[in-house]
MDTraj code that builds the backbone (N, CA, C; nanometers):
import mdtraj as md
import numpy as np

residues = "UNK UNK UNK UNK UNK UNK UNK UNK UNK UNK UNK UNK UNK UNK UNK UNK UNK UNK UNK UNK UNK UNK UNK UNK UNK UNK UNK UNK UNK UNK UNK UNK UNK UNK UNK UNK UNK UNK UNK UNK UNK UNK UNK UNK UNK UNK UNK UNK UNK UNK UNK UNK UNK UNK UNK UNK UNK UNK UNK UNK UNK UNK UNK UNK UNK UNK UNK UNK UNK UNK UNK UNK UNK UNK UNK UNK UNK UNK UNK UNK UNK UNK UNK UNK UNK UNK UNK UNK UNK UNK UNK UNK UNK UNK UNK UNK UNK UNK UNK UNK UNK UNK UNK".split()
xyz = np.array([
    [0.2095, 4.5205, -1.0892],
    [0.3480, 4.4800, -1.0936],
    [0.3607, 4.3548, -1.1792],
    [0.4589, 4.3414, -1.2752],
    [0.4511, 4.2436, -1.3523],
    [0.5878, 4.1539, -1.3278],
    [0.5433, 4.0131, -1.3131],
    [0.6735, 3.8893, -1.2302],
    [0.7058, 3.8328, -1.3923],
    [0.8426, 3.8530, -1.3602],
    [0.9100, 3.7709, -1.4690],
    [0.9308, 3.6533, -1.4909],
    [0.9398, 3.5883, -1.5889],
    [0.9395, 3.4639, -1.6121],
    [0.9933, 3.3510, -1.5048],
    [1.1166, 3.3905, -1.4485],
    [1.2166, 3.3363, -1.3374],
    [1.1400, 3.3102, -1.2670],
    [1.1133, 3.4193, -1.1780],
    [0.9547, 3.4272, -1.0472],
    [0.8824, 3.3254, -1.0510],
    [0.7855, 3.3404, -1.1953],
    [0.6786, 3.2341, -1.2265],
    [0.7437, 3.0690, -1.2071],
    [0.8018, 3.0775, -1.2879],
    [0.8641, 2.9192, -1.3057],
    [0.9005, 2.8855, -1.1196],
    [1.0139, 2.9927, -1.0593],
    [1.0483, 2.9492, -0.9102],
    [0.9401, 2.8987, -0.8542],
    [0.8398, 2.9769, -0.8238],
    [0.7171, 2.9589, -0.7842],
    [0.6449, 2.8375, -0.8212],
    [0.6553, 2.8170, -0.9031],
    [0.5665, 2.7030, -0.9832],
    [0.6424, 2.5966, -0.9343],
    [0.7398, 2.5715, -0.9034],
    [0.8422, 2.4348, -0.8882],
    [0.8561, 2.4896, -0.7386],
    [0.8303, 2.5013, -0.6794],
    [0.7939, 2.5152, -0.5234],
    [0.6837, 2.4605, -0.4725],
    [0.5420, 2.5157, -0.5623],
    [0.4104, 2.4921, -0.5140],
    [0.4037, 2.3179, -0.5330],
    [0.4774, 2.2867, -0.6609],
    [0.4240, 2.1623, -0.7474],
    [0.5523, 2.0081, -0.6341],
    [0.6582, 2.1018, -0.5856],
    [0.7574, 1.9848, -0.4860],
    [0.6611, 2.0250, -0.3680],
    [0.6041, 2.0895, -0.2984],
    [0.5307, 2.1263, -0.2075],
    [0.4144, 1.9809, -0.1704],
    [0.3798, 2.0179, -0.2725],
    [0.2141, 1.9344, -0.3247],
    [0.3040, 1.7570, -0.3590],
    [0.3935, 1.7341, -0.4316],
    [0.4704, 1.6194, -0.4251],
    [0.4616, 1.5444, -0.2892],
    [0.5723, 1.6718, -0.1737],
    [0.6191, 1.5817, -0.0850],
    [0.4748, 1.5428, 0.0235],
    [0.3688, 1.6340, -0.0006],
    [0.2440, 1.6085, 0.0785],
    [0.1741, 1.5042, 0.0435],
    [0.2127, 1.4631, -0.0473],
    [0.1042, 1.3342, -0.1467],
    [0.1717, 1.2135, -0.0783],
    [0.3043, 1.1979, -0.0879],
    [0.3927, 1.1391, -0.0635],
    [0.3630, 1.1083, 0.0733],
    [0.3564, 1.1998, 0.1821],
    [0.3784, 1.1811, 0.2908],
    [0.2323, 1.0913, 0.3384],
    [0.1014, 1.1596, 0.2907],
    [0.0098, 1.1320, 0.2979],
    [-0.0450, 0.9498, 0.2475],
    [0.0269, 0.9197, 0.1431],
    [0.0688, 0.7815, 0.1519],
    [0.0834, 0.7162, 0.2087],
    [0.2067, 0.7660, 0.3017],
    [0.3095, 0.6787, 0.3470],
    [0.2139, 0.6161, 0.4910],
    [0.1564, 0.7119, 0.5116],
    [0.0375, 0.6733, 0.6542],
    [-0.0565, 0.6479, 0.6345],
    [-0.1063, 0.5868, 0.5064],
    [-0.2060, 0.5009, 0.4421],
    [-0.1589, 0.3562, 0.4727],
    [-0.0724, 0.2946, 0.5382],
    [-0.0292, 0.1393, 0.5185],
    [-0.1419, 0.1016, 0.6287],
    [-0.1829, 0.0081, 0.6185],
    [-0.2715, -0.0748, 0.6509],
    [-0.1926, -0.1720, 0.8181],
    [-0.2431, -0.0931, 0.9518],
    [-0.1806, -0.1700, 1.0236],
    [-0.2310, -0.2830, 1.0687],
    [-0.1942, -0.3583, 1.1260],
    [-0.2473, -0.5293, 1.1407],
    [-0.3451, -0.5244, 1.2762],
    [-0.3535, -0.3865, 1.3874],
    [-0.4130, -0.4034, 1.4973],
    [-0.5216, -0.2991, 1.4160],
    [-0.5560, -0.2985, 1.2536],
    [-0.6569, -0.2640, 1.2143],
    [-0.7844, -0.3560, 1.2318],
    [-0.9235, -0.2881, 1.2418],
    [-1.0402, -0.4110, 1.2992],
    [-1.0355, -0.5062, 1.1705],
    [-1.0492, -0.4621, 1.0235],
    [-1.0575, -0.4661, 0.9104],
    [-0.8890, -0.5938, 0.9007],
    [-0.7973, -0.5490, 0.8887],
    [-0.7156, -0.6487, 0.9357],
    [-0.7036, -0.7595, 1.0197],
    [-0.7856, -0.7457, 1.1255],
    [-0.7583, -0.8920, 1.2443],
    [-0.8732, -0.9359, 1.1670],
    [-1.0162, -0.8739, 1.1536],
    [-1.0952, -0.9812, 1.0800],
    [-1.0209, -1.0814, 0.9654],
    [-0.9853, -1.0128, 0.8754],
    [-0.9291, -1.0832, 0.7364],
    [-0.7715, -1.1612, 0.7679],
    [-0.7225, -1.1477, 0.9339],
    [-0.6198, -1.2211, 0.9096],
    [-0.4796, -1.1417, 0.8809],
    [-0.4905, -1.0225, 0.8628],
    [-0.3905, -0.9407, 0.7831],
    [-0.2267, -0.9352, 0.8855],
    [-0.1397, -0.9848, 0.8182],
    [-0.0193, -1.0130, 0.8275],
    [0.1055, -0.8730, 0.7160],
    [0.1710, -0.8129, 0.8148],
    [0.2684, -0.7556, 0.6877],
    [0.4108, -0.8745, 0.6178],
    [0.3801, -0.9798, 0.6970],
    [0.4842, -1.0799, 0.6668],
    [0.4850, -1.2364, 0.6865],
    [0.4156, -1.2067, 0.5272],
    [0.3531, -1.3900, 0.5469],
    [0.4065, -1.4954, 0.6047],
    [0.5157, -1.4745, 0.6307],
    [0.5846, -1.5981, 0.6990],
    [0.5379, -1.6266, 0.8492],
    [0.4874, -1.4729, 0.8525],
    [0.4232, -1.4928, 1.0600],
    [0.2536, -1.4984, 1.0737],
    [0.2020, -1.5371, 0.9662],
    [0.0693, -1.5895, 0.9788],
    [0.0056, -1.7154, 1.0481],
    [-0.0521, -1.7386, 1.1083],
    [-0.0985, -1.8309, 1.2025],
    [-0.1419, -1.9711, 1.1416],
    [-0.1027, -2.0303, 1.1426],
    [-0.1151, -2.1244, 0.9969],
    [-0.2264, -2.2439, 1.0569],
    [-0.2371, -2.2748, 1.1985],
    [-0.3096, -2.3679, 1.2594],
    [-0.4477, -2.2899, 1.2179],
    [-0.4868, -2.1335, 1.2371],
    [-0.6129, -2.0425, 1.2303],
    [-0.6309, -2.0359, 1.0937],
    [-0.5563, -2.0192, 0.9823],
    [-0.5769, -1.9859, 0.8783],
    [-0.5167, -2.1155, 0.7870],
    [-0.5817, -2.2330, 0.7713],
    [-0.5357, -2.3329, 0.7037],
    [-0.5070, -2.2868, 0.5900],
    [-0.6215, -2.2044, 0.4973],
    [-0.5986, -2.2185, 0.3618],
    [-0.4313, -2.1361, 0.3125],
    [-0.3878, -2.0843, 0.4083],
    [-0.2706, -2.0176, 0.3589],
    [-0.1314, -2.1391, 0.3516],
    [-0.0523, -2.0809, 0.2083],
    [0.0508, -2.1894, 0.1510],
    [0.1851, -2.1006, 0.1626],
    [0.2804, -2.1138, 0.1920],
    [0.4047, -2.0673, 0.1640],
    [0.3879, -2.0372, 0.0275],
    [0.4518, -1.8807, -0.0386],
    [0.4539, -1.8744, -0.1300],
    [0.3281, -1.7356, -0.1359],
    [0.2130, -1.7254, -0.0651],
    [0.1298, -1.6415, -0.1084],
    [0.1546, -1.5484, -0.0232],
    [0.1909, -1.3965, -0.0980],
    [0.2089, -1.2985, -0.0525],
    [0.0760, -1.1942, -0.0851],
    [0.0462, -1.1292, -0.0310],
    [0.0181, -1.0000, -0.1377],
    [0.0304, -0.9108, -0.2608],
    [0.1891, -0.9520, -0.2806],
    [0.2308, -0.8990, -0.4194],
    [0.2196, -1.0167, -0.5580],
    [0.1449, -1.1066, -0.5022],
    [0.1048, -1.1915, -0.6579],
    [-0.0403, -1.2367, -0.5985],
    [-0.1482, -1.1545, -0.5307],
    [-0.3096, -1.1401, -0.5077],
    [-0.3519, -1.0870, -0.6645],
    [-0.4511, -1.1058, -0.6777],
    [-0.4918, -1.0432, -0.7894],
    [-0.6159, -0.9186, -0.7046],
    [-0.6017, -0.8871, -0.5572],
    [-0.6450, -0.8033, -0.5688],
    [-0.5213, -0.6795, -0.5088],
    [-0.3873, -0.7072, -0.5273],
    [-0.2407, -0.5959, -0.5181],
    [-0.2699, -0.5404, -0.6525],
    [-0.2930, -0.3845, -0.5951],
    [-0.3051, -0.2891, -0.6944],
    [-0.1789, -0.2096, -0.7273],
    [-0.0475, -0.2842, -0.7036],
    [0.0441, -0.2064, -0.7565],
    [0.1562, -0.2853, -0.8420],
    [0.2482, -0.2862, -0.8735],
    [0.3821, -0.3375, -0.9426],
    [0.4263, -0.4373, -0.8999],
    [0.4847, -0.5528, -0.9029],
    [0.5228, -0.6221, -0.8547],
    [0.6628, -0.5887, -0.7860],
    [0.7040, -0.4954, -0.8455],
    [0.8490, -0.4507, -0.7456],
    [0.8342, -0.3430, -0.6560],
    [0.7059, -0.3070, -0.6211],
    [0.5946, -0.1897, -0.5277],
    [0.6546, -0.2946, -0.4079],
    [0.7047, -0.2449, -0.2899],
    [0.6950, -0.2679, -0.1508],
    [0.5750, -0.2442, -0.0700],
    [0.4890, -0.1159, -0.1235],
    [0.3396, -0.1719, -0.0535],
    [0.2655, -0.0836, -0.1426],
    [0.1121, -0.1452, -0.1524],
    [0.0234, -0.1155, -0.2788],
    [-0.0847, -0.0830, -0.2561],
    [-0.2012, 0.0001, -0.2879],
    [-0.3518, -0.0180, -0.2414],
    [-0.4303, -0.1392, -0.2393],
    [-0.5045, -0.1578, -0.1756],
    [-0.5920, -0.3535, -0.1989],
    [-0.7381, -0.2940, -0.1668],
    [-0.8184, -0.2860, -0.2189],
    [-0.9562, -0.2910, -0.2207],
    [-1.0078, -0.3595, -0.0818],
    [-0.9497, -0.4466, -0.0617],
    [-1.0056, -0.5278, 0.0328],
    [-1.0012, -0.4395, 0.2145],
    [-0.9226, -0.3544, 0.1543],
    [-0.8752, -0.2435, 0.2897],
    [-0.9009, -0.1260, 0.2832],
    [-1.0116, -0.1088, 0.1665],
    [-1.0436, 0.0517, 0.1351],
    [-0.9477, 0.1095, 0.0912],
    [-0.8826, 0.1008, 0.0178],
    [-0.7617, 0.1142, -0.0732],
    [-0.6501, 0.1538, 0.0060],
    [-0.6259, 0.1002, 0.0896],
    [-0.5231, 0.1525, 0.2144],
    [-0.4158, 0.0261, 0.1575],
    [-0.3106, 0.0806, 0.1771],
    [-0.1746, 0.0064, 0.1262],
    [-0.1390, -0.1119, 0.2101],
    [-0.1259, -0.2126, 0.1635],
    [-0.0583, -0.3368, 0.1776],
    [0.0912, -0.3521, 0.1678],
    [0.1747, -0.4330, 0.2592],
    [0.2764, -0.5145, 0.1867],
    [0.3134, -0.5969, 0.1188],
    [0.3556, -0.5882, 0.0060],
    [0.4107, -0.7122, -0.0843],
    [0.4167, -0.7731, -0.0037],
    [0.4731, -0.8296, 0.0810],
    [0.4927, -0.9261, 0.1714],
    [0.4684, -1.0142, 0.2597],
    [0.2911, -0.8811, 0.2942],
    [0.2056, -0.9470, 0.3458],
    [0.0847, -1.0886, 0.2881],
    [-0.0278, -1.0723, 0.4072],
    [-0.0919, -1.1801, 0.3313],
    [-0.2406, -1.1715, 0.4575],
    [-0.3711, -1.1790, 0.3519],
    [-0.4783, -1.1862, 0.4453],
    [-0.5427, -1.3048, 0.3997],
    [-0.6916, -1.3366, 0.4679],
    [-0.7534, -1.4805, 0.3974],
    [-0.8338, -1.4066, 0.2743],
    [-0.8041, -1.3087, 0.2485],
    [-0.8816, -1.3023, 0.1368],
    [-0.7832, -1.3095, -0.0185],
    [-0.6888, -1.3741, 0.0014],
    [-0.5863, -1.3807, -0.0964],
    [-0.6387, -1.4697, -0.1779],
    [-0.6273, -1.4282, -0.3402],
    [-0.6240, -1.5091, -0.4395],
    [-0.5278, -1.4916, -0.5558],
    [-0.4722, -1.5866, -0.5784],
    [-0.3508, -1.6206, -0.6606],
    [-0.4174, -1.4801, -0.8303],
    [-0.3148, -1.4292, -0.8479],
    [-0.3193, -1.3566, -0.9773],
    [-0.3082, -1.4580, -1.0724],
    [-0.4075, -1.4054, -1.1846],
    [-0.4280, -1.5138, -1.3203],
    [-0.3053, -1.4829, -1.3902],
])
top = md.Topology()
chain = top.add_chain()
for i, resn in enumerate(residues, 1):
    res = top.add_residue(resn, chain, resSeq=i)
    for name in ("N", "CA", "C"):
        top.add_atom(name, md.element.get_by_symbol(name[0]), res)
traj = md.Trajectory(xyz[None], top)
């Protein structure tokens, strides 16, 4: 039986939004939570402003995650992969002790 062009293409833009919204979703439950072991070691905060500042001296107002030089995404990215978490997504917003200012 031979599928006509229509078919093919429908098909094809089904499989390919299919495979989209799974990538997507699969992401989205990559964020890095803070009652992670990997997180309480390093300090990990999704909102630098609520970091413990008496425990973690070296942290300054101003250092987020989204200007680390180890935020692996955009600066207008709301949350990004970080090495430091096994590439599990961060918040811009956040902040661990392993932060260092981007060159």
């Amino acid at each position: 039986m031979r599928k006509s062009r229509r078919t093919f293409m429908i098909t094809t833009a089904g499989v390919a939004t299919g495979l989209s919204l799974s990538r997507l979703a699969f992401a989205d439950g990559d964020k890095v939570s803070e009652v992670d072991s990997t997180a309480r070691a390093l300090g990990y905060r999704t909102d630098a402003t609520k970091v413990d500042k008496a425990k973690y001296a070296k942290y300054a107002t101003g250092q987020v995650c989204g200007n680390c030089m180890f935020y692996q995404g955009k600066s207008n990215d709301a949350f990004a992969p970080c090495p430091m978490f096994g590439g599990k997504q961060v918040a811009a917003k956040g902040w661990c002790s392993a932060y260092s200012k981007k060159a």
